[in-house]
C-alpha positions in Angstrom: -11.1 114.9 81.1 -13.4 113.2 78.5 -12.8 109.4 77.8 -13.2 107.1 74.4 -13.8 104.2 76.3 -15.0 103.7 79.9 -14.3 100.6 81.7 -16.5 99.3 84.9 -14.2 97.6 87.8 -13.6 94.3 86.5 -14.2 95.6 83.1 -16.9 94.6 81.3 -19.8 92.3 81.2 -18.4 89.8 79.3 -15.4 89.7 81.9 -17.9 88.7 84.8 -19.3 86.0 82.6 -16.0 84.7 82.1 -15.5 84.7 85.9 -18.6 83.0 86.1 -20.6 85.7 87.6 -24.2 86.8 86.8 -25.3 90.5 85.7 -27.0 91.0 88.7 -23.9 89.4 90.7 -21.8 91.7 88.5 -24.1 94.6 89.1 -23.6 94.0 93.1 -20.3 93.8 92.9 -20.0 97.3 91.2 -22.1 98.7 94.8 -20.2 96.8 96.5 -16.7 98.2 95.4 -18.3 101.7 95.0 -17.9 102.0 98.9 -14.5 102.7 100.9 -12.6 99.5 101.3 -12.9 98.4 105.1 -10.4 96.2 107.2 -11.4 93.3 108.3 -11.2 93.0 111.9 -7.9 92.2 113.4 -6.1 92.7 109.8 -5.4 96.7 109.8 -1.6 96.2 109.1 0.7 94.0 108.4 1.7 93.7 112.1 -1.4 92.5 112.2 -1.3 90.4 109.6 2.3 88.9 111.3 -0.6 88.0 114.7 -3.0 86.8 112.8 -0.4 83.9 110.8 1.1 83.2 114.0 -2.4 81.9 115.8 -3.2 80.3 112.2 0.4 78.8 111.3 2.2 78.9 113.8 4.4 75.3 113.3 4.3 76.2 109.1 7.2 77.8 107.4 7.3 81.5 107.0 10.6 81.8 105.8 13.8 80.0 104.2 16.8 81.4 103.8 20.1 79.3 101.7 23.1 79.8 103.7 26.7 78.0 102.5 24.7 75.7 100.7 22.1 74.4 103.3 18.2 75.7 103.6 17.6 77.3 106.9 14.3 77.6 107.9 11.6 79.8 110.6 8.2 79.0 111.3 5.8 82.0 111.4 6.5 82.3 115.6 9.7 82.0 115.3 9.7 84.7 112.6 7.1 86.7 114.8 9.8 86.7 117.6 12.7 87.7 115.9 10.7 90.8 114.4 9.6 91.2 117.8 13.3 91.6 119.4 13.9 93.8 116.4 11.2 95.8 116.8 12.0 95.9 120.6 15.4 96.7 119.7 14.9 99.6 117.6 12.4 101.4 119.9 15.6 101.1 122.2 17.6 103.0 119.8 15.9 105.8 119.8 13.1 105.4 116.8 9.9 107.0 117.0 6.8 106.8 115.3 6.8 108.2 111.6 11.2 108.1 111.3 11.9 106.2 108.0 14.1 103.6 107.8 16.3 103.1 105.0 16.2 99.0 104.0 19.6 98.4 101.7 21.1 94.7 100.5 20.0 91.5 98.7 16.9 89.3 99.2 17.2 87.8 103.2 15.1 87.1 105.9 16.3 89.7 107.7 15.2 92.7 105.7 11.9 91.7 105.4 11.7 91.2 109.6 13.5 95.2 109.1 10.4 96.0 107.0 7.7 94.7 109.2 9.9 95.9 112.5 9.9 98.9 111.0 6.0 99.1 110.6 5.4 97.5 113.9 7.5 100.4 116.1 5.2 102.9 113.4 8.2 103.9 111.7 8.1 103.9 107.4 10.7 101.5 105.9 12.0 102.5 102.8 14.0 99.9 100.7 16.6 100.9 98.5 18.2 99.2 95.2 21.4 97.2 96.8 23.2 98.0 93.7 23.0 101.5 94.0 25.5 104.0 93.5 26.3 106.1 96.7 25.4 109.0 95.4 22.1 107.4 94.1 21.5 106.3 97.7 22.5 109.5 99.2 19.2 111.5 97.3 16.9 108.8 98.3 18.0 108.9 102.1 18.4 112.9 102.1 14.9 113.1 100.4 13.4 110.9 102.7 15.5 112.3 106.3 16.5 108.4 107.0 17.8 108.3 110.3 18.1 104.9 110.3 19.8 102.6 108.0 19.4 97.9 108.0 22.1 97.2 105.6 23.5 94.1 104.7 27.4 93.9 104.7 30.1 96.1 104.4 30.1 97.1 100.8 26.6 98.8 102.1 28.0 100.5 104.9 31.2 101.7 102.7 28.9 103.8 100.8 26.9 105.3 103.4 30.4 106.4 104.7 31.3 108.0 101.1 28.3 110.1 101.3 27.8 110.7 105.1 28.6 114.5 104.8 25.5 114.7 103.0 23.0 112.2 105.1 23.7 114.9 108.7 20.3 113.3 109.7 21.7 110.0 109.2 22.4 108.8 112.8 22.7 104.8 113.1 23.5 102.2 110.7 22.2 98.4 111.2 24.6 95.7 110.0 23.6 92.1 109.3 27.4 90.3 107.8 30.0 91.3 110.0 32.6 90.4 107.8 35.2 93.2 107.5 33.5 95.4 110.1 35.5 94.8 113.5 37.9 97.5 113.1 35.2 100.1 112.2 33.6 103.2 114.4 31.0 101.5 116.4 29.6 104.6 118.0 26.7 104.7 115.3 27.5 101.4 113.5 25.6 98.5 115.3 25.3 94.8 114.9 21.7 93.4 113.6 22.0 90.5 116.1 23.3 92.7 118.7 20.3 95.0 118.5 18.1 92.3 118.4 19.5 90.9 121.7 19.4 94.7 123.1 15.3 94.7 122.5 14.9 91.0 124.1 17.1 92.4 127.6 14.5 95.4 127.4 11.7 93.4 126.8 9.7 94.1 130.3 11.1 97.5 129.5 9.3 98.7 125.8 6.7 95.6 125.0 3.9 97.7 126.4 5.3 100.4 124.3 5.9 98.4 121.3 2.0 97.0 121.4 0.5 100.4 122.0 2.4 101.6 118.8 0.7 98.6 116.7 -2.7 98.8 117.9 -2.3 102.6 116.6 -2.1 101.0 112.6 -4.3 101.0 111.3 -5.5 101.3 107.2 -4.8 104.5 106.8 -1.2 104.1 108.5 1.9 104.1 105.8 3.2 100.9 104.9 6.1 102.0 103.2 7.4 104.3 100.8 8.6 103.2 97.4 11.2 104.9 95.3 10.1 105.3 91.3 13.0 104.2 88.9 13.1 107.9 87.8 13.2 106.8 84.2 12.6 110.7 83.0 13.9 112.6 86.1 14.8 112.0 89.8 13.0 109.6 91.7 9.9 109.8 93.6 8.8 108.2 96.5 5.9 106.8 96.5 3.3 106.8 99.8 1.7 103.6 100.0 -0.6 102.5 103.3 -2.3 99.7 104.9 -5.3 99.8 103.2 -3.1 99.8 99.7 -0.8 96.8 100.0 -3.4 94.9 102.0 -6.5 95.4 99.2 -4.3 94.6 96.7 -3.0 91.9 98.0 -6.2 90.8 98.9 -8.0 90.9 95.4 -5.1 89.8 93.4 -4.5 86.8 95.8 -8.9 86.2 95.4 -8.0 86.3 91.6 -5.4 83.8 91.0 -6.8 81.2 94.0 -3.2 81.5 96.3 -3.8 79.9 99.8 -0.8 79.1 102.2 0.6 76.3 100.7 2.3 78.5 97.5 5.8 78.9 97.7 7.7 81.9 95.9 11.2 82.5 95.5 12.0 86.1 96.6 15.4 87.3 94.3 13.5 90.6 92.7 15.0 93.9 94.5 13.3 94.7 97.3 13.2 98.5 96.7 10.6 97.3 93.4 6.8 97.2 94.4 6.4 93.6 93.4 8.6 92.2 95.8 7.1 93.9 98.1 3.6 92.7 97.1 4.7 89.0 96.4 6.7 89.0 99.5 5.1 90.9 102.2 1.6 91.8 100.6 0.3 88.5 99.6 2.6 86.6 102.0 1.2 88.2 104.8 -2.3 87.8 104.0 -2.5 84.1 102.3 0.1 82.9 105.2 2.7 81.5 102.1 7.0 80.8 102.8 8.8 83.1 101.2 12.0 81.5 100.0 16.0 83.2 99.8 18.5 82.5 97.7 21.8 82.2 98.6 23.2 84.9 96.2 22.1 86.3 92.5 24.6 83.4 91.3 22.3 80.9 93.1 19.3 81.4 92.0 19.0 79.0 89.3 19.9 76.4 91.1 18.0 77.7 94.2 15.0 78.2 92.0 15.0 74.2 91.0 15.4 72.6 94.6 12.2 75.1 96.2 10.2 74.4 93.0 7.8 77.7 93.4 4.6 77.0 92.9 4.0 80.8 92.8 6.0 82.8 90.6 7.1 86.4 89.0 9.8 87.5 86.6 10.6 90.4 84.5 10.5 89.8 80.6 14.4 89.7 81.0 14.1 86.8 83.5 12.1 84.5 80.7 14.3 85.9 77.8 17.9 85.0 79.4 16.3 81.5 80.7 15.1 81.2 77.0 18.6 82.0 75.6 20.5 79.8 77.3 17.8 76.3 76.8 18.5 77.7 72.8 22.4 77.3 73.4 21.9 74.1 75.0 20.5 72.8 72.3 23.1 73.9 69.9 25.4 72.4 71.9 23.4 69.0 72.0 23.6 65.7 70.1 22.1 65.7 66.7 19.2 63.1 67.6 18.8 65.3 71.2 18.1 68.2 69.0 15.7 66.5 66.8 14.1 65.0 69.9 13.5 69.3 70.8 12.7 70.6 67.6 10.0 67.4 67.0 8.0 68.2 70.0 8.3 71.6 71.0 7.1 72.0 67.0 4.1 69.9 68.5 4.0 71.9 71.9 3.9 75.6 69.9 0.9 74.1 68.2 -1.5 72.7 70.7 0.0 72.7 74.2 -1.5 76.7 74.5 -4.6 75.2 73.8 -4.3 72.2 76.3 -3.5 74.5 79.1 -6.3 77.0 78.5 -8.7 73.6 78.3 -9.5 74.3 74.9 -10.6 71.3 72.1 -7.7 69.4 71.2 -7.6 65.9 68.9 -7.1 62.7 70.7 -3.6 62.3 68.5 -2.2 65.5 69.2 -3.1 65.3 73.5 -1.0 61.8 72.8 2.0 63.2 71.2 1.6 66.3 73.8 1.8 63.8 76.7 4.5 62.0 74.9 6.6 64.9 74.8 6.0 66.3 78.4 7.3 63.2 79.4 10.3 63.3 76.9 10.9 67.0 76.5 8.9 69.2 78.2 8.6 67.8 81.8 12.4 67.3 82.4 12.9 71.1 80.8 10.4 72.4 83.0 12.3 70.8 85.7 15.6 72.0 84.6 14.0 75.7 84.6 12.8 75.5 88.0 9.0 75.6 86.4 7.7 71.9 87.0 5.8 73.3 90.1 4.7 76.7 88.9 0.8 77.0 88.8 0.9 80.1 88.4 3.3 82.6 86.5 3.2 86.4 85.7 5.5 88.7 84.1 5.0 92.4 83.9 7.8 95.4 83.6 8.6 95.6 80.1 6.9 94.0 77.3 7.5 90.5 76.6 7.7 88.9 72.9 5.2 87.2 72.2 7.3 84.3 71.1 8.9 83.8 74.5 5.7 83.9 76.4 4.2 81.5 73.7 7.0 79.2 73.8 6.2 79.2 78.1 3.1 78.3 77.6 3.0 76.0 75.3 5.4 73.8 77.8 1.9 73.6 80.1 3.0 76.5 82.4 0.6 79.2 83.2 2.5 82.5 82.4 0.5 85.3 82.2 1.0 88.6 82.0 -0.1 91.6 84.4 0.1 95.7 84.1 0.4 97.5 87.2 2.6 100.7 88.4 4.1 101.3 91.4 1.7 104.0 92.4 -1.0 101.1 92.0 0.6 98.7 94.2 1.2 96.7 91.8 -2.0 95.6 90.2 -3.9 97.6 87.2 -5.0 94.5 84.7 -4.8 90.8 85.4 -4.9 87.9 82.7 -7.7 85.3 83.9 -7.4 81.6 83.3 -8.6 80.6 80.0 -8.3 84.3 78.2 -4.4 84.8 78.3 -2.7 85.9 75.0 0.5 87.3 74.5 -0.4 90.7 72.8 -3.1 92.2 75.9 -2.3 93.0 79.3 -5.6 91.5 80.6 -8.5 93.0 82.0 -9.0 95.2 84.7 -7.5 93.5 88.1 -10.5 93.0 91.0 -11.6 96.8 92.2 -9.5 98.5 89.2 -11.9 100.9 87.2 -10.0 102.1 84.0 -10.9 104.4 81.4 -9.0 105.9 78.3 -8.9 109.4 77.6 -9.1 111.5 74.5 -5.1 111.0 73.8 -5.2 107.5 74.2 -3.9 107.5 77.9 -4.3 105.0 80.3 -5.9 106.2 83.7 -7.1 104.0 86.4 -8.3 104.3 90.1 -8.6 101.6 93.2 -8.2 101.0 96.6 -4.5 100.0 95.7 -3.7 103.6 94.7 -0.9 105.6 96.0 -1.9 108.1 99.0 0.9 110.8 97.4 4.6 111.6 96.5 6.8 112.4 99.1 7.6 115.9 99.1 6.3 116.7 95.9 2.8 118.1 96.2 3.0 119.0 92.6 3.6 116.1 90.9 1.4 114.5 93.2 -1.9 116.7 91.3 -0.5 115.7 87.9 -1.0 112.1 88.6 -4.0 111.9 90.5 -7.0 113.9 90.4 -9.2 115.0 93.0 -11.5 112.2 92.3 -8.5 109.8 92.5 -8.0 108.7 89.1 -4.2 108.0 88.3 -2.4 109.2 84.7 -0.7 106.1 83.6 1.7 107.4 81.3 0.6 104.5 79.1 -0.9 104.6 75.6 -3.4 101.7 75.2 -7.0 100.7 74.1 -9.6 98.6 75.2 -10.4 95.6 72.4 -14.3 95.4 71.4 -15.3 92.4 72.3 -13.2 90.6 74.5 -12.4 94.0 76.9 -8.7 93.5 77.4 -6.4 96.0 77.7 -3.6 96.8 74.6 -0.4 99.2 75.8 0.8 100.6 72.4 3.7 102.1 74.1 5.1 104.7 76.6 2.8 107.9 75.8 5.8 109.6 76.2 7.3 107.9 73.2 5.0 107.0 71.3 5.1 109.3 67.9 4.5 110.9 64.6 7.3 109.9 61.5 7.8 113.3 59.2 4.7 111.9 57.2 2.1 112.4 60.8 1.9 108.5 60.4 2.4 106.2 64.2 5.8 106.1 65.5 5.9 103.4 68.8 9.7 102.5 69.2 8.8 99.8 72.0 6.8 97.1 69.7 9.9 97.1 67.6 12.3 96.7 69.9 10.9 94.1 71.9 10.5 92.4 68.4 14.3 92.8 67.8 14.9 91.2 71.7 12.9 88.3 70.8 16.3 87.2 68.9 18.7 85.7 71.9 21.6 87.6 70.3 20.7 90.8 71.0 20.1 92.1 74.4 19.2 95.7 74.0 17.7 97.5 71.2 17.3 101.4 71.5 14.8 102.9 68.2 14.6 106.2 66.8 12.5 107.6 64.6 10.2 110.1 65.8 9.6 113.2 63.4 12.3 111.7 61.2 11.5 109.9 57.9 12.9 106.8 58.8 13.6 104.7 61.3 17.1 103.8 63.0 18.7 101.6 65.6 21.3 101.2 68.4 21.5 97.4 69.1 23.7 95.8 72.1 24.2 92.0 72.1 23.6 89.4 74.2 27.7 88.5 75.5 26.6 85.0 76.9 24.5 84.0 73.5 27.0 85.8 71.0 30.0 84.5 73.1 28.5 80.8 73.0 28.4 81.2 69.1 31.8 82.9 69.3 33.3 79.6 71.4 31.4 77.4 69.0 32.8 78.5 65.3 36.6 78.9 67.1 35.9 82.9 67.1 39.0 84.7 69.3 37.5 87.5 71.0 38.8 89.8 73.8 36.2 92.1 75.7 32.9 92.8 74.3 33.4 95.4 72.3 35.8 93.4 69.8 33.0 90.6 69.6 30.7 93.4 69.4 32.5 94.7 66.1 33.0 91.2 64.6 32.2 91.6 60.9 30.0 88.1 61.1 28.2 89.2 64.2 26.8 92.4 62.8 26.0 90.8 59.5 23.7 88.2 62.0 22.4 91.3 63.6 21.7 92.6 60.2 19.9 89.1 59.2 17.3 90.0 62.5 16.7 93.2 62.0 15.7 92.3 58.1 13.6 89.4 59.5 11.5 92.2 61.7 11.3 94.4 59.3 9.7 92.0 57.0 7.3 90.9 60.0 6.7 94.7 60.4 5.8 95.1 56.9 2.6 93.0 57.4 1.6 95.6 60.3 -0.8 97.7 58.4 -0.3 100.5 61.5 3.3 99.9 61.8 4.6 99.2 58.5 6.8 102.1 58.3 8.9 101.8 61.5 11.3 99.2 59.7 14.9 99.6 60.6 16.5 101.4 57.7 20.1 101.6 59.1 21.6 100.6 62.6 24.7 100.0 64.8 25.8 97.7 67.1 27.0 100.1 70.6 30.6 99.0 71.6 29.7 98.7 75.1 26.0 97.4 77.3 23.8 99.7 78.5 23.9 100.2 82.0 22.3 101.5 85.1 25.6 102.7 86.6 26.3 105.2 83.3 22.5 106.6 83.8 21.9 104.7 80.5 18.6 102.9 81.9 17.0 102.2 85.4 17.8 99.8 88.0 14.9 97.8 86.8 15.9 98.0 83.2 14.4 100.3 81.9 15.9 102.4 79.2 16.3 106.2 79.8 15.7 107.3 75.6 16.1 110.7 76.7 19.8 110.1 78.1 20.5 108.0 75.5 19.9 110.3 73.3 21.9 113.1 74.4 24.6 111.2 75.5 24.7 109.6 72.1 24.2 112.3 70.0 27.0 111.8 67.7 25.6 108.2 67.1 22.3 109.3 66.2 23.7 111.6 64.1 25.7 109.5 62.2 22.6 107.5 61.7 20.9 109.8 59.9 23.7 111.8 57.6 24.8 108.8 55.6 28.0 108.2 57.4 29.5 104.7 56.8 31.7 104.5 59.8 31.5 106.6 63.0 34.2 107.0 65.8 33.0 107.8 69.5 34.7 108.3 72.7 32.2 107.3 75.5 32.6 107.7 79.6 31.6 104.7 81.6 31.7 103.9 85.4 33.8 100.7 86.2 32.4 98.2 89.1 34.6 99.9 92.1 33.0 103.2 91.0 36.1 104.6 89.2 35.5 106.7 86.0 37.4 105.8 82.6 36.1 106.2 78.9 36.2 103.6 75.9 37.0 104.5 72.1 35.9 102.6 69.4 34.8 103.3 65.6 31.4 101.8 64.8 30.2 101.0 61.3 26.8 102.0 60.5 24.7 99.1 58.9 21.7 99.6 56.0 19.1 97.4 56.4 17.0 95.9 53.7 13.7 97.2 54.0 10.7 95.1 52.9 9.3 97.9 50.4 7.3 96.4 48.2 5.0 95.1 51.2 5.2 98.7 52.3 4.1 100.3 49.1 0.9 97.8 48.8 0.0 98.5 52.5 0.3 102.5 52.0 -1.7 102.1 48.9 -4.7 100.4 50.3 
């Protein structure tokens, strides 16, 4: 594999400057993390870990959990003894070193004791998406030979049931909410409290056991195995050990300063590597609370009374958070709005720079702390931010006018790159260099290089041992000499030695005239607008380009509510003749900001139509982290993209969808097919030159 650009860990001289290291410190640190990453002593595992934060913190919060309404709260002992009764509990069960053990419900305590139970007896845990479908749950646990199962309530245990015929190695299920459960088969069904009192009556019986299993961990043990999203075929799990979540954690906790005083707010699935990073990894090893929220309905409000001072969200987390402070304000008073506009106009123009510690005028650092304590401070406040010092987002990409408008309210949001095979980390932003169109430079121990296609491949200590199962996939991604294929088209930027992902390599293009075709830089453009929520772009070996657009139900509806629109479901508010013409009025508005791309000029939207119903995860239409499957879409589509493209005005569609209780039904609806006014003349010059 020959490279166009090579990349030494950390990246680049000028990256260790920034740091504040010399070359000779830089060049040390390049022998240094040229040899295998050891343990320190007495921090092999997480287990480990778990000992280690019990003789540090013992009296210090470990854990809070929001239960009808009221914060409950466990020091790190008392967390280490109820993993410890769990642990004890499930060696009395019957589970033996290298079982897996499936991990399925919403963010609690309780799972993440499962987790590090789990690793403690030297079994693999092996958390699944809680909002699953069975039959989604049934691969994971069949591919994996689960014969154990921590689930949450009964809803979880209800679809283990539906697809028990398939999980015969499936042999005891572990329930935490006994609601609804009395009346069910106990045999293999078993209290979480129950099992943890079984392991404290055996405790004479199995500690010796359970201790001689943990002094086994050790770096090279498995952590836990991680299920992709399977955004282009079936899932894959992905092998992570001790030395992987512990290095990563490790560097990345080194990078951003986090000692034990941060608190995080853990509400991201549990099946997705970051939550297990921010939760476990880093929790483990800087000795931070983790805190619960009560349910997904909470979390807002949850979010404002911990104040994180630590925290992580997917683009989509900022964007709806975003939306609904912009329909807030339409709602407000006319000298309230004024108040807004006045300084956040004032905060998009220096408060970037006041946060980096850049020059700013002695006026404008007035009017900035003027409106921090008028506008910015309270909104922070309201947003659950006022504490955060620092922020990341990774996932998806995020538009760069949401991250700006973040920042420029003084909180440190950066953004990271990372993969699940990476735990996590690949590129980190540093203090001082963050900008909303790189991913960073290369994270602590990350060496990155770009090959001849323009892919992204990287190697560390935080990479993946293998894929379950799947020896073959397992050589397509990582080379003898461990160097991982991202999937990722991006290029290093002279100079400054950040990273740029154009796109998916997968989707990034060629239009019918050979030029660039990257259908994610449009559409997170197009999501910068609150109204829409989704936007799906075509265009690759076609002439033009075209659209399928969902919107936003909680912006639109607000507009809806506000200009007396009647509306009833979302696909009549959908087909409202004034809500596609305000579609139509953002799509031209990108399309004239795309006409000043010199590269991507030629991907304006030329025609598009707003789908009658959301994407979703439960129709195979994207991934449980949001992810949108283009292929599926696609196919499933076809008629829509079709119409796109023959000069229909008006298409009708019959489409299958999956109801919440699992059911099957289809919607019908006729969509009109939109032209958009492309910004040709802009076009013409660029082509031209």
């Amino acid at each position: 594999m020959t490279t166009s650009h090579e990349c030494a860990p950390l990246g680049n001289k000028e990256s260790r400057l920034a740091r504040g290291l010399s070359e000779e410190a830089g060049e040390r640190e390049d022998k240094d993390l040229a040899k295998p990453s050891q343990p320190t002593e007495g921090m092999e595992s997480i287990p480990a870990l778990l000992q280690r934060n019990v003789a540090r913190f013992a009296n210090r919060s470990a854990y809070r959990e929001k239960e009808y309404g009221i914060w409950q709260c466990w020091t790190w002992a008392e967390a280490e003894k109820e993993i410890e009764a769990l642990a004890l509990g499930l060696i009395n069960l019957g589970v033996n070193e290298g079982d897996f053990i499936a991990i399925i419900g919403r963010n609690r305590p309780h799972f993440y004791w499962s987790m590090v139970a789990a690793q403690s007896v030297g079994a693999v845990p092996v958390p699944l998406y809680q909002d699953a479908a069975a039959p989604e749950m049934a691969y994971v646990m069949e591919h994996c030979g689960a014969r154990f199962a921590i689930v949450e309530d009964q809803e979880q245990v209800d679809k283990l049931i539906e697809v028990q015929e398939e999980l015969h190695q499936l042999e005891h299920i572990i329930y935490v909410d006994p609601r609804g459960l009395r009346k069910y088969d106990h045999h293999k069904l078993h209290r979480f409290t129950d099992i943890q009192a079984q392991g404290r009556s055996a405790y004479y019986e199995f500690i010796e056991d359970l201790k001689a299993r943990r002094e086994k961990l050790d770096y090279g043990s498995i952590c836990v195995m991680l299920y992709t999203s399977g955004t282009t075929g079936k899932p894959k799990g992905v092998v992570l050990s001790n030395r992987n979540i512990i290095e990563a954690s490790k560097s990345s906790a080194e990078f951003d300063h986090l000692t034990s005083d941060e608190e995080v707010l853990a509400y991201l699935p549990m099946a997705w590597v970051g939550d297990f990073i921010f939760s476990i990894g880093q929790a483990y090893w800087c000795g931070f609370c983790v805190n619960c929220p009560e349910s997904p309905e909470t979390m807002q409000t949850d979010l404002r009374e911990i104040g994180p001072t630590y925290f992580f969200a997917p683009p989509r987390v900022f964007e709806t958070q975003l939306t609904n402070v912009m329909i807030r304000m339409e709602d407000a008073g006319r000298f309230k709005k004024w108040l807004f506009d006045h300084f956040m106009g004032v905060a998009r123009r220096v408060g970037p720079a006041i946060l980096d510690g850049k020059p700013v005028g002695a006026i404008d650092r007035l009017r900035y702390a003027l409106g921090h304590v008028l506008v910015y401070g309270p909104l922070k406040d309201t947003l659950g931010f006022g504490r955060v010092r620092v922020g990341y987002t990774a996932g998806e990409a995020i538009g760069p006018e949401i991250f700006d408008f973040y920042r420029s309210l003084g909180i440190n949001l950066k953004q990271l790159y990372g993969q699940t095979e990476a735990s996590v980390f690949i590129t980190l932003q540093p203090d001082g260099e963050v900008r909303s169109d790189t991913v960073g430079v290369p994270a602590p121990g990350v060496e990155i290089r770009i090959s001849e296609t323009g892919e992204v491949y990287y190697r560390s200590p935080g990479v993946f041992e293998y894929y379950y199962k799947n020896e073959e996939s397992t050589r397509k991604t990582k080379d003898e000499e461990g160097w991982v294929a991202t999937g990722d088209a991006g290029f290093f930027e002279e100079g400054s030695g950040h990273l740029r992902i154009i796109d998916r390599a997968k989707d990034v293009g060629k239009m019918a005239d050979g030029r660039l075709f990257a259908p994610k830089y449009v559409e997170n453009k197009l999501k910068f607008y609150p109204n829409i929520l989704e936007a799906v772009v075509f265009g690759n070996g076609r002439s033009e380009c075209t659209a399928f657009i969902n919107i936003d139900l909680t912006a639109v509806g607000s507009w809806a509510e506000r200009n007396n629109i009647g509306y009833a479901s979302y696909q009549e508010l959908a087909g409202h003749p004034k809500v596609i013409e305000t579609i139509r009025g953002h799509v031209e508005e990108v399309n004239r900001s795309l006409a000043d791309d010199p590269m991507l000029s030629h991907c304006q939207v030329h025609r598009f139509l707003v789908l009658h119903k959301e994407l979703d995860a439960d129709d195979g239409e994207m991934t449980r982290t949001r992810k949108v499957r283009r292929g599926v879409i696609s196919e499933k589509y076809a008629d829509l993209l079709e119409a796109l493209y023959d000069g229909s005005e008006e298409v009708y569609t019959t489409t299958e969808v999956t109801y919440e209780d699992g059911r099957k039904g289809s919607i019908s609806a006729t969509l009109r097919i939109v032209e958009a006014q492309v910004a040709m003349e802009t076009v013409t010059k660029v082509a031209a030159e």
